[in-house]
C-alpha positions as CSV (number, residue, x, y, z in Angstrom):
1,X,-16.8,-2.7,0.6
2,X,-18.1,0.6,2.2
3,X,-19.5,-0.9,5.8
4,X,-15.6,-2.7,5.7
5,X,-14.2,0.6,5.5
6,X,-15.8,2.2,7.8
7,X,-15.5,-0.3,10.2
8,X,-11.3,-0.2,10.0
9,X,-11.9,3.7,10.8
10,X,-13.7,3.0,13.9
11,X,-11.5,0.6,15.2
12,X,-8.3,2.5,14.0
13,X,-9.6,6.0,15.2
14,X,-8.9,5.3,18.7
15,X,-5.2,6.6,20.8
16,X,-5.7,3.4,22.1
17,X,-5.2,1.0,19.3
18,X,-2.6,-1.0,18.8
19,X,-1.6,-4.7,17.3
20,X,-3.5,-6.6,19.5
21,X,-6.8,-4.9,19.0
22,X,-6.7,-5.3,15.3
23,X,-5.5,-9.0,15.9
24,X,-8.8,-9.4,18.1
25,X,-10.7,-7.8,15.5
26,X,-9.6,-10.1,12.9
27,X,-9.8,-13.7,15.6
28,X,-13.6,-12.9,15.8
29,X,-13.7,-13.2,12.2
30,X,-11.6,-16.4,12.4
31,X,-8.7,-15.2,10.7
32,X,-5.4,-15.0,12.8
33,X,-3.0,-12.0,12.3
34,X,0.9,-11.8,12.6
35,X,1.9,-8.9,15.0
36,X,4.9,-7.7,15.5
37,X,6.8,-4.7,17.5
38,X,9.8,-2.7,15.8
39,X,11.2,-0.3,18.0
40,X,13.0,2.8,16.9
41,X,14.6,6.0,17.8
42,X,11.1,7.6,17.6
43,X,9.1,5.1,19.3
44,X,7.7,2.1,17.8
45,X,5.1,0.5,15.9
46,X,3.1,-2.6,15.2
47,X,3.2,-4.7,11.9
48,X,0.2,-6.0,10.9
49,X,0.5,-9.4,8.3
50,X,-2.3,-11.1,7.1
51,X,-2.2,-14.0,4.5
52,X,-5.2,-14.7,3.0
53,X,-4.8,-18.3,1.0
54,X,-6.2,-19.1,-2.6
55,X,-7.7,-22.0,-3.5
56,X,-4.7,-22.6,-6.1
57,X,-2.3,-20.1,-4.4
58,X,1.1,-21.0,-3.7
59,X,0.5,-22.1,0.0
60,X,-1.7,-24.9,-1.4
61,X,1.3,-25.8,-4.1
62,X,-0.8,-24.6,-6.9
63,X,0.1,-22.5,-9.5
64,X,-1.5,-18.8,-8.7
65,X,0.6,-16.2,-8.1
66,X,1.1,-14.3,-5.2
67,X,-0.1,-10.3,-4.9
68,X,1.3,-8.3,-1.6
69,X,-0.9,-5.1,-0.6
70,X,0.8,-2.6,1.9
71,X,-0.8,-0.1,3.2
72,X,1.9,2.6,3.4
73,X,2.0,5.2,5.7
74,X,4.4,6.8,9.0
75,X,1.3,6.7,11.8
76,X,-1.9,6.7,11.8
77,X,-1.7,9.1,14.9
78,X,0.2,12.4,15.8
79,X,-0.7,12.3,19.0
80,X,-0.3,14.8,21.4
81,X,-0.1,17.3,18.9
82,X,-3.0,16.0,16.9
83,X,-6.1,14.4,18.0
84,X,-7.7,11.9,15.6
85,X,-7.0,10.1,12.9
86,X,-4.6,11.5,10.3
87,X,-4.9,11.6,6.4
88,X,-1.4,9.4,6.8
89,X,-3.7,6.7,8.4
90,X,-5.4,6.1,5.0
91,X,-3.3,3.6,3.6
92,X,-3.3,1.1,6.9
93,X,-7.1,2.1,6.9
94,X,-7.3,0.2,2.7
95,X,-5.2,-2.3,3.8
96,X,-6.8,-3.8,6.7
97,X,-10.5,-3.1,5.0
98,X,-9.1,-5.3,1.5
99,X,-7.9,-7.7,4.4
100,X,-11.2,-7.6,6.3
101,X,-13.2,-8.0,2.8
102,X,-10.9,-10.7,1.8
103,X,-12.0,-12.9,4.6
104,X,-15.6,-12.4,4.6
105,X,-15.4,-13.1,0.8
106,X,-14.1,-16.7,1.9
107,X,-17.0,-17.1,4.2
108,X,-19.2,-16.7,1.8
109,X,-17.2,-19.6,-0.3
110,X,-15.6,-16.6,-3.3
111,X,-12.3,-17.5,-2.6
112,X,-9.7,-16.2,-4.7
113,X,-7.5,-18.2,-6.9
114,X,-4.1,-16.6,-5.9
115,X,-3.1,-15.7,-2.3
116,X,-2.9,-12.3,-1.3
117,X,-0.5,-10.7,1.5
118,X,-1.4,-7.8,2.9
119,X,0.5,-5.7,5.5
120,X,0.8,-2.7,7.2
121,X,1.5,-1.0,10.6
122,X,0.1,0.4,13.8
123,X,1.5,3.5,15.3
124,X,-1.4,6.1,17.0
125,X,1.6,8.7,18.1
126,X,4.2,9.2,15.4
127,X,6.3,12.4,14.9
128,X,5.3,15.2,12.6
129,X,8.4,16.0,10.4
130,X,9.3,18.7,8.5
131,X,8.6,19.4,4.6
132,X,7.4,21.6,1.6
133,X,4.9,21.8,0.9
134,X,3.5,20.7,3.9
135,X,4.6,18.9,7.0
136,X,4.8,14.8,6.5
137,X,4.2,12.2,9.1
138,X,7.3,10.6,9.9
139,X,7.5,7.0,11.2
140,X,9.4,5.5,15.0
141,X,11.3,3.3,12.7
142,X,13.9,4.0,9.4
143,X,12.3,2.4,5.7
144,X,14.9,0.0,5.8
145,X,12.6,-2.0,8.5
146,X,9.1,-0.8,7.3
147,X,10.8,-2.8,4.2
148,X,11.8,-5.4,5.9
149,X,8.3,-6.1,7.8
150,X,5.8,-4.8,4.9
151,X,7.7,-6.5,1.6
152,X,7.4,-10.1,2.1
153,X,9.6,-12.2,-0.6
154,X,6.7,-14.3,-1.6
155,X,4.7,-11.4,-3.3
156,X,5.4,-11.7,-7.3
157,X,3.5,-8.3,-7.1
158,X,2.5,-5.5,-5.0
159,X,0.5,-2.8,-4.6
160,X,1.9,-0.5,-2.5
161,X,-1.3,2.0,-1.2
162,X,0.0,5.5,0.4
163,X,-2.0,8.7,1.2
164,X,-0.5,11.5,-1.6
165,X,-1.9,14.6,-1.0
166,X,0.7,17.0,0.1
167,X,1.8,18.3,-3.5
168,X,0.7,19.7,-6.5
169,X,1.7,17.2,-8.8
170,X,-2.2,15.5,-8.9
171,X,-5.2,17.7,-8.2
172,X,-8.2,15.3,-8.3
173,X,-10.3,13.2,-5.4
174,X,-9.7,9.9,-5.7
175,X,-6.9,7.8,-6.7
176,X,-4.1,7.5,-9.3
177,X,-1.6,4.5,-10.0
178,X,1.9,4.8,-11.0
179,X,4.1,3.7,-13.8
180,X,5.4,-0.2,-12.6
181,X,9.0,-0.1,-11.0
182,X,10.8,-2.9,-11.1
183,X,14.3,-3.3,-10.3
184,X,14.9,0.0,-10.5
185,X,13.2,0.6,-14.4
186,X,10.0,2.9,-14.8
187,X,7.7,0.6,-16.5
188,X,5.0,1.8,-18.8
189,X,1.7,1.5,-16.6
190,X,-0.1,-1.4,-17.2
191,X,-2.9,-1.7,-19.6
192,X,-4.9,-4.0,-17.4
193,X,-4.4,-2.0,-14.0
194,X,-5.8,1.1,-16.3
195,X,-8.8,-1.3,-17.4
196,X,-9.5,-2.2,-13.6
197,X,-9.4,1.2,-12.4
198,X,-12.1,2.6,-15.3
199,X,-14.0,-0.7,-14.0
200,X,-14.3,0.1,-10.4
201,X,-14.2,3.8,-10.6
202,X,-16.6,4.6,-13.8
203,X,-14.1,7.4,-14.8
204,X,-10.9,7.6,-16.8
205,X,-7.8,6.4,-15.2
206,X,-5.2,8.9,-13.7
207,X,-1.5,8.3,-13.9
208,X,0.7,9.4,-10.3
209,X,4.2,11.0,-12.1
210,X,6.9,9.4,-10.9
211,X,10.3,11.2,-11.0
212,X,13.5,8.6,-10.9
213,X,14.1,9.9,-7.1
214,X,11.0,8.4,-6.0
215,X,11.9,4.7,-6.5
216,X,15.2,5.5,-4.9
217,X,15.7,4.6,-1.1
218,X,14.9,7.4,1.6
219,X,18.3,7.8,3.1
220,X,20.0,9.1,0.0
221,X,18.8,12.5,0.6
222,X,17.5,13.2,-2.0
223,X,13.5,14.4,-2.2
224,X,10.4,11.7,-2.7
225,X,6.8,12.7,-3.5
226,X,6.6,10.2,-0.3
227,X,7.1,6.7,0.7
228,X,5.0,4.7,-1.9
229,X,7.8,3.6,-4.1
230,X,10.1,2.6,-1.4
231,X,9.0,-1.1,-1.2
232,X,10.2,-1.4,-5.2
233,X,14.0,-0.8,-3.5
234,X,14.2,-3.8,-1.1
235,X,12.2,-6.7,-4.3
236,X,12.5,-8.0,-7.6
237,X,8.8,-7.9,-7.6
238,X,7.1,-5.2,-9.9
239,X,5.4,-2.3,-7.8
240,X,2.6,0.0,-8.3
241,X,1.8,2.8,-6.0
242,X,-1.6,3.5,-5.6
243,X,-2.0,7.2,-4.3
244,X,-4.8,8.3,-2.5
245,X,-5.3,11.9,-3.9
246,X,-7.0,15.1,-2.9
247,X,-7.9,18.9,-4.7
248,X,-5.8,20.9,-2.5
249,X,-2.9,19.9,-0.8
250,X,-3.7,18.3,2.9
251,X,-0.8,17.8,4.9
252,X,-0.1,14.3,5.9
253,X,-0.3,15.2,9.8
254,X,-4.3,16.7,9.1
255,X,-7.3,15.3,11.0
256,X,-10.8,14.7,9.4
257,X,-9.3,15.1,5.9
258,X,-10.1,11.1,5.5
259,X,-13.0,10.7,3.2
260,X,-14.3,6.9,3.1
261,X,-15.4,6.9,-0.5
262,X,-12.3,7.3,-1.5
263,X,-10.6,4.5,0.2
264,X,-13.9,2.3,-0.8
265,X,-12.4,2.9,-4.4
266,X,-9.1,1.8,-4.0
267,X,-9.9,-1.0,-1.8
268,X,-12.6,-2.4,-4.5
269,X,-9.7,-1.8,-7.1
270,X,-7.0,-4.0,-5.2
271,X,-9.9,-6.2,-4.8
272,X,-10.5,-6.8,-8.3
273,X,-7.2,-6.8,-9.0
274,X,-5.9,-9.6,-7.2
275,X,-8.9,-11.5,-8.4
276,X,-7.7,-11.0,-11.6
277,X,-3.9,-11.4,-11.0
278,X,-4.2,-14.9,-9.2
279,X,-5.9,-16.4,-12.0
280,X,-3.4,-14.9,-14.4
281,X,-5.7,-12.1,-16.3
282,X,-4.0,-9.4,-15.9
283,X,-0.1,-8.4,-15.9
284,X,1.7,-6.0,-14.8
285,X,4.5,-5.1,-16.9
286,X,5.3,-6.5,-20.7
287,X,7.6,-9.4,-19.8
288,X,9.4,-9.7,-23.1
289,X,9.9,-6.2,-23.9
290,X,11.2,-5.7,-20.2
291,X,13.8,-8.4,-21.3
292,X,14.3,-6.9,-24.5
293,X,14.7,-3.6,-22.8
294,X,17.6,-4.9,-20.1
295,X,20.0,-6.9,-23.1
296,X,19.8,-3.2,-24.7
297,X,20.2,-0.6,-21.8
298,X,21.6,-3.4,-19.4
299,X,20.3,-3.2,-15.6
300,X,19.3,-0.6,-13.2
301,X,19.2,-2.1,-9.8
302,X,21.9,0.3,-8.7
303,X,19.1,3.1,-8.1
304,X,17.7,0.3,-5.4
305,X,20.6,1.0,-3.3
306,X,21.3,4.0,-1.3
């Protein structure tokens, strides 16, 4: 998984980049990409979509569910005020290398049983915003379209992957997973994504906190940890965030505070998670008890609207 990774940081660590160069990347691996350009008040960006097909997925009307990655972030890029790639960039940087693993997998006939969705987006110059602790990337467009371009309908899950090191809510290199959010309930987090991540990692699993603000959408003012949640406000689907973490706190705008190992982890664990998602091995949330839970307490999809 490693030489994938560091691949994506070569080609994203450019001022240069943009859609078409990580569509060309992907052609020469035979794999076509959707591109396409949102503008917004602050510029625009490129969203990346690539659909990689099981063998019993639902684009060849078989039974496998469908898992959506998105690789959450505001820019890769805070050009001119900062050179490089930014710690932002990380979760693009997963995305694309789970992508880029996904398809060399198939050449080398380990196809997954479910297909997998994975999407992100290109911007090498977005603004710096703002915020305590530390300053936050913003993004040229509002999360109402990064919603509407990264959450695709036919994901019956997703992994949502977003740096999270700007706090002091989790202290530890690596990554943590959150509680699942689904239609606006904090879930229990999942037995089997706990499993998976003392699998890949060969430690203990670590829990992201998750505060009922977090799962609710950007523009009601209120404060976020950051952007991972948001794609649980615009889908029925359950959502896990899966938070790149740090020591200290690194702002979101800072340059070589990337470390590949870390993003080799979390790519391996979405890997192994949609391999054991498609062929139905692993859940995540308690379907009956989240039934049970909604005749008693009734729903909570108000806290997916603004």
């Amino acid at each position: 998984m490693l030489s994938q990774v560091l691949e994506i940081y070569d080609l994203l660590d450019d001022g240069k980049v943009n859609g078409k160069k990580v569509k060309d990347f992907f052609q020469k691996k035979g794999k076509d990409v959707e591109v396409k350009k949102a503008v917004g008040e602050n510029g625009f960006t490129e969203f990346i979509k690539i659909v990689i097909p099981g063998n019993n997925g639902r684009l060849n009307n078989g039974p496998a569910p469908t898992l959506g990655v998105i690789g959450r972030l505001g820019g890769i890029g805070g050009r001119p005020e900062r050179i490089g790639l930014v710690s932002d960039g990380d979760g693009a940087i997963s995305a694309l290398s789970i992508a880029s693993k996904l398809v060399d997998m198939q050449g080398k006939l380990d196809n997954l049983e479910g297909d997998v969705i994975v999407t992100t987006h290109i911007c090498p110059n977005a603004p710096i915003i703002p915020h305590k602790p530390v300053p936050f990337m913003g993004a040229p467009v509002d999360m109402e379209t990064m919603n509407k371009y990264e959450v695709d309908e036919r994901c019956e899950a997703i992994l949502s992957i977003d740096t999270t090191r700007g706090n002091r809510i989790v202290n530890f290199m690596g990554f943590a997973i959150s509680p699942t959010i689904k239609e606006g309930w904090i879930l229990p987090p999942s037995d089997d994504l706990l499993r998976m991540m003392e699998i890949t990692t060969g430690r203990p699993p670590r829990v992201l906190p998750i505060a009922t603000q977090d799962i609710t959408p950007y523009k009601n003012g209120f404060k976020h940890i950051n952007s991972i949640m948001q794609p649980s406000t615009s889908t029925n689907a359950p959502v896990v965030g899966v938070a790149i973490t740090s020591e200290t706190i690194v702002p979101g705008s800072a340059t070589g505070a990337s470390h590949e190992t870390d993003i080799d982890e979390v790519a391996r664990f979405c890997i192994e998670v949609a391999k054991e998602y498609g062929r139905r091995a692993l859940k995540f949330y308690d379907e009956a008890e989240f039934k049970s839970l909604k005749r008693k307490y009734g729903e909570m999809k108000h806290l997916q609207e603004a």
